[in-house]
C-alpha positions as CSV (number, residue, x, y, z in Angstrom):
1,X,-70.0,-348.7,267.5
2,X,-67.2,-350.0,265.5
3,X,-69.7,-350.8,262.6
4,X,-71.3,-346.9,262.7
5,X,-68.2,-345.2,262.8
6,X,-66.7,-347.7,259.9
7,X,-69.6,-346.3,257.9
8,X,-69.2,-342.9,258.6
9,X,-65.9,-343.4,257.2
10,X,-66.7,-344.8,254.2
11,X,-69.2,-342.2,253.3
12,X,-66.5,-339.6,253.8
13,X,-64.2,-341.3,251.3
14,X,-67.1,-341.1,249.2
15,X,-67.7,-337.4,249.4
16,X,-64.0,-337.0,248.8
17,X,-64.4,-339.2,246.4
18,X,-67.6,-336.8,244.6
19,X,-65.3,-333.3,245.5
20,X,-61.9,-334.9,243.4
21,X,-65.2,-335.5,240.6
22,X,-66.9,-332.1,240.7
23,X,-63.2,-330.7,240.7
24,X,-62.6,-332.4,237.5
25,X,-65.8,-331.7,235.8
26,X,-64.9,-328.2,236.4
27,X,-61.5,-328.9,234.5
28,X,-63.2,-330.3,231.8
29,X,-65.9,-327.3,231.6
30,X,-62.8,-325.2,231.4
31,X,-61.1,-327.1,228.8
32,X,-64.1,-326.3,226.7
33,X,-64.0,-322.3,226.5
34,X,-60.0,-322.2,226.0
35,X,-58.9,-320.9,222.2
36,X,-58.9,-323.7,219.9
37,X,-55.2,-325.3,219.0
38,X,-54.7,-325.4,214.9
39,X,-52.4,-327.9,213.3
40,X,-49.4,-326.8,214.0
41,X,-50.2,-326.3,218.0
42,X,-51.6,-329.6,217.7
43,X,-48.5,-331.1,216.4
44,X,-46.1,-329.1,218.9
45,X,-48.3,-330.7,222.0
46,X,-46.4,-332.8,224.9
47,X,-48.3,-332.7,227.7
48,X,-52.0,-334.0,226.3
49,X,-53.7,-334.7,229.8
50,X,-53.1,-330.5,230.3
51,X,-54.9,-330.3,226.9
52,X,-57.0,-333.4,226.6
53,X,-60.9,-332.1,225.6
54,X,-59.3,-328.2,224.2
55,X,-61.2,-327.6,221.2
56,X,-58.6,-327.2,217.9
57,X,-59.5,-326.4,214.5
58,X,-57.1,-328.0,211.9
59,X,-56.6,-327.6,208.4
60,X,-55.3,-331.2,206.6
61,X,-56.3,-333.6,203.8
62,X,-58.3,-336.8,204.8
63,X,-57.1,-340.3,203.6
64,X,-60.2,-342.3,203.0
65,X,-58.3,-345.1,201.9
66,X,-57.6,-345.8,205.8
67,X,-60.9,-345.2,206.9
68,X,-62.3,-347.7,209.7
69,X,-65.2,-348.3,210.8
70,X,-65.7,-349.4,214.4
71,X,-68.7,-351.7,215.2
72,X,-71.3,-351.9,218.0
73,X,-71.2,-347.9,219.0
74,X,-74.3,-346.3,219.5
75,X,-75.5,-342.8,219.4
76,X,-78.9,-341.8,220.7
77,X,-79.6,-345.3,221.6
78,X,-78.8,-346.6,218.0
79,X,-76.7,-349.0,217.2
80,X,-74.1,-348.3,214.1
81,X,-70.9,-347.6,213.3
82,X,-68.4,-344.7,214.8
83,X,-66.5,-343.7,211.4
84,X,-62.6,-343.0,212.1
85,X,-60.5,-341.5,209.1
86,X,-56.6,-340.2,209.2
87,X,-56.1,-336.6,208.7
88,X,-52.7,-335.3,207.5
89,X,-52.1,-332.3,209.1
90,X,-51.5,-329.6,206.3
91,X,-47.8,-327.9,206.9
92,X,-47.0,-330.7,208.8
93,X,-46.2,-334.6,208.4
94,X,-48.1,-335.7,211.3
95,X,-51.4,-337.3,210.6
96,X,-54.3,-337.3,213.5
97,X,-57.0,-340.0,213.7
98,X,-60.5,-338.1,213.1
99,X,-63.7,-340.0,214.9
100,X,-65.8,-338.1,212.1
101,X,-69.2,-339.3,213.1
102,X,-71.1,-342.2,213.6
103,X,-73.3,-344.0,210.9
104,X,-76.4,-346.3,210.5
105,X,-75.5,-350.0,209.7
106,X,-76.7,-352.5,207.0
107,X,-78.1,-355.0,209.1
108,X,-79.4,-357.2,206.3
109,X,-75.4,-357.4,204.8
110,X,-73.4,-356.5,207.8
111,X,-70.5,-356.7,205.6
112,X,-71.6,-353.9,203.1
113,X,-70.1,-350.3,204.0
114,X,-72.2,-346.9,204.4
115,X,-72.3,-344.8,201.4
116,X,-70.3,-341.7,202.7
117,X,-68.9,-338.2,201.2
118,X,-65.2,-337.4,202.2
119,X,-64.4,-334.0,201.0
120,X,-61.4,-334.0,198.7
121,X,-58.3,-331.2,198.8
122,X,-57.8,-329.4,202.3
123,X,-60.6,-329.5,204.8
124,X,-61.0,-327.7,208.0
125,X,-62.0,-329.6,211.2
126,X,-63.6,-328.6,213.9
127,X,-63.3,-330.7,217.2
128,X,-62.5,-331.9,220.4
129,X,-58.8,-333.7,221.5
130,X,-59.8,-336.7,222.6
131,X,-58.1,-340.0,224.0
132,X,-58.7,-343.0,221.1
133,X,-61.9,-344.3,220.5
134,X,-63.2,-346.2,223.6
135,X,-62.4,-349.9,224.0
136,X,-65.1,-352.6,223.6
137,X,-64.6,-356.1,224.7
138,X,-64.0,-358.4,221.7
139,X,-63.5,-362.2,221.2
140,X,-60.5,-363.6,219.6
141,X,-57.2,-361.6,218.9
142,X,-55.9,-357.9,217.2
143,X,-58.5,-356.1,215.5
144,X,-58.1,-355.7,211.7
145,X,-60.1,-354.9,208.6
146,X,-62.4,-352.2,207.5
147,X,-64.9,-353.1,210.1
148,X,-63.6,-353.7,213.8
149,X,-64.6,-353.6,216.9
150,X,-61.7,-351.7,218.4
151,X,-58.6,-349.6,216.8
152,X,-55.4,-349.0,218.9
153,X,-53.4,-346.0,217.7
154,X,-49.8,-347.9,218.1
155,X,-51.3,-350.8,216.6
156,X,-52.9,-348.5,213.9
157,X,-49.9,-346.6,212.9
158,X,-48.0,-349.5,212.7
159,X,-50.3,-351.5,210.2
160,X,-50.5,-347.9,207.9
161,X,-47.1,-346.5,208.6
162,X,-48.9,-343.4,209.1
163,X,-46.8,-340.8,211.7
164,X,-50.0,-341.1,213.8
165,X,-50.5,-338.0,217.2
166,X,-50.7,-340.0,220.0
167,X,-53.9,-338.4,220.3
168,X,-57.4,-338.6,218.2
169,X,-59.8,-335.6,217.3
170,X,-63.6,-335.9,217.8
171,X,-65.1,-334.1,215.4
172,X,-68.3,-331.7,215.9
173,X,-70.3,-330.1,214.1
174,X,-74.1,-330.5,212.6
175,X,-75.0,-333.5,210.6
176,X,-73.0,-333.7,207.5
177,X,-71.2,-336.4,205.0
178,X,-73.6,-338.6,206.5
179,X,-72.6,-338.6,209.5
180,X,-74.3,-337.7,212.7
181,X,-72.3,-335.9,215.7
182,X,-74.3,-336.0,218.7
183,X,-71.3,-337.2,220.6
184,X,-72.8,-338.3,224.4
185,X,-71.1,-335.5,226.7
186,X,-68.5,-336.2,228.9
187,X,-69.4,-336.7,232.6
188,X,-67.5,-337.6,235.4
189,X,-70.2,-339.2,237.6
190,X,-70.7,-337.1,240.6
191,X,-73.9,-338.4,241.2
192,X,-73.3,-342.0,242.0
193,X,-70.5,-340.5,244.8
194,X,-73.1,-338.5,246.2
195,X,-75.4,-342.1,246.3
196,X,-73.0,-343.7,248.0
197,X,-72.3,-341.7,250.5
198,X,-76.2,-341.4,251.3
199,X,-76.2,-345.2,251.7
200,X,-73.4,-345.1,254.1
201,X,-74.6,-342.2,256.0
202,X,-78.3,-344.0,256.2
203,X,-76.7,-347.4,257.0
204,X,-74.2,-345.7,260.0
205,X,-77.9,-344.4,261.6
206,X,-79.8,-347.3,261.2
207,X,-77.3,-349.2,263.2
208,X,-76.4,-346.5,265.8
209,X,-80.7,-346.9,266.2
210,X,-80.5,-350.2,266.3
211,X,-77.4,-350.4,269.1
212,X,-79.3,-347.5,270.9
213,X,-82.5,-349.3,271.0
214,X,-81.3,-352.6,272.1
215,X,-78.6,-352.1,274.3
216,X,-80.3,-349.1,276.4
217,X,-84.0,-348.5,275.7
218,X,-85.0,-351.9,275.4
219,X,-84.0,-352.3,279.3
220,X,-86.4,-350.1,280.4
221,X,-89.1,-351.8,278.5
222,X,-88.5,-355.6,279.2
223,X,-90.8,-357.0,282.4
224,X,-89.6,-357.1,285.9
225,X,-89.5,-360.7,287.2
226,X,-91.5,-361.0,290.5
């Protein structure tokens, strides 16, 4: 009985597990009707993981010359390029890291860049605080160059000398500058806990069954000797 109630446990810590999840999906849902931050909110922010995902609309000049673009990311199932660009936040000298969009690649010259419009003059952005772009595993040492397969901020603002937020913006929006936004949305994986826990639950009845079966109803059933 050991084994069924070791089970049972474990599918508990799974549905505490799935009730910490939906609690945080809830956060995050939250997050997304709050007023958006503008530049100088942005700037002013010290506690991010109380902010992380609050939309913000800032006003700022893009610096193309720092653009990046980081390899292997796919949207809708596509492989491409995520396009990254500083924006210096206007009234302000803190510059934010913008993950504008995501691009089509030149397959045939992977070294040739997409043709892309950055507006000139002050912008406004639209978006999403957001931690920096996801890490993918790459060979070999510190990403550098145009195209990369990973960008850390520290790293980043080190190698610019760009004031950089210790933060990133993804931006949203429809299609535009060549750039597609259908970002995939942010989930927390509630499902899988709720999997889990099935299994568990399933596996502590099967053996309870199985101890059941064999230890009293089988008795009944096996032949008298004579």
């Amino acid at each position: 009985m050991l084994a069924t109630l070791s089970t049972i446990s474990l599918g508990r810590w799974q549905l505490n597990r799935a009730a910490e999840k939906v609690a945080l999906q809830e956060q995050l849902d939250q997050q997304g009707t709050r007023p958006a931050l503008d530049g100088a909110a942005l700037v002013a922010l010290t506690d991010l993981t109380a902010d992380m995902h609050r939309p913000v609309q800032i006003q700022g000049q893009w610096l193309p010359d720092r653009t990046v673009f980081l390899d292997n990311r796919q949207m809708n199932a596509k492989p491409g390029l995520y396009v990254v660009t500083p924006l210096k936040i206007e009234g302000s000298s803190g510059v934010v890291l913008v993950q504008r969009g995501w691009v089509a690649r030149n397959f045939e010259d992977r070294t040739r860049l997409p043709s892309l419009t950055t507006p000139s003059g002050t912008v406004t952005v639209e978006g999403l605080i957001a931690p920096s772009p996801a890490k993918l595993y790459a060979m070999g040492g510190e990403d550098s160059g145009v195209i990369r397969q990973n960008l850390e901020l520290a790293q980043f603002s080190m190698e610019t000398g760009l004031p950089l937020l210790a933060m990133s913006v993804q931006q949203v929006g429809v299609a535009s500058e060549g750039l597609l936004r259908e970002w995939p949305v942010v989930g927390t994986g509630v499902e899988k806990h709720y999997g889990y826990a099935f299994q568990w639950f399933a596996l502590s009845v099967l053996i309870a069954l199985l101890y059941v079966w064999f230890q009293i109803v089988r008795r009944f059933f096996s032949p008298r000797r004579a």
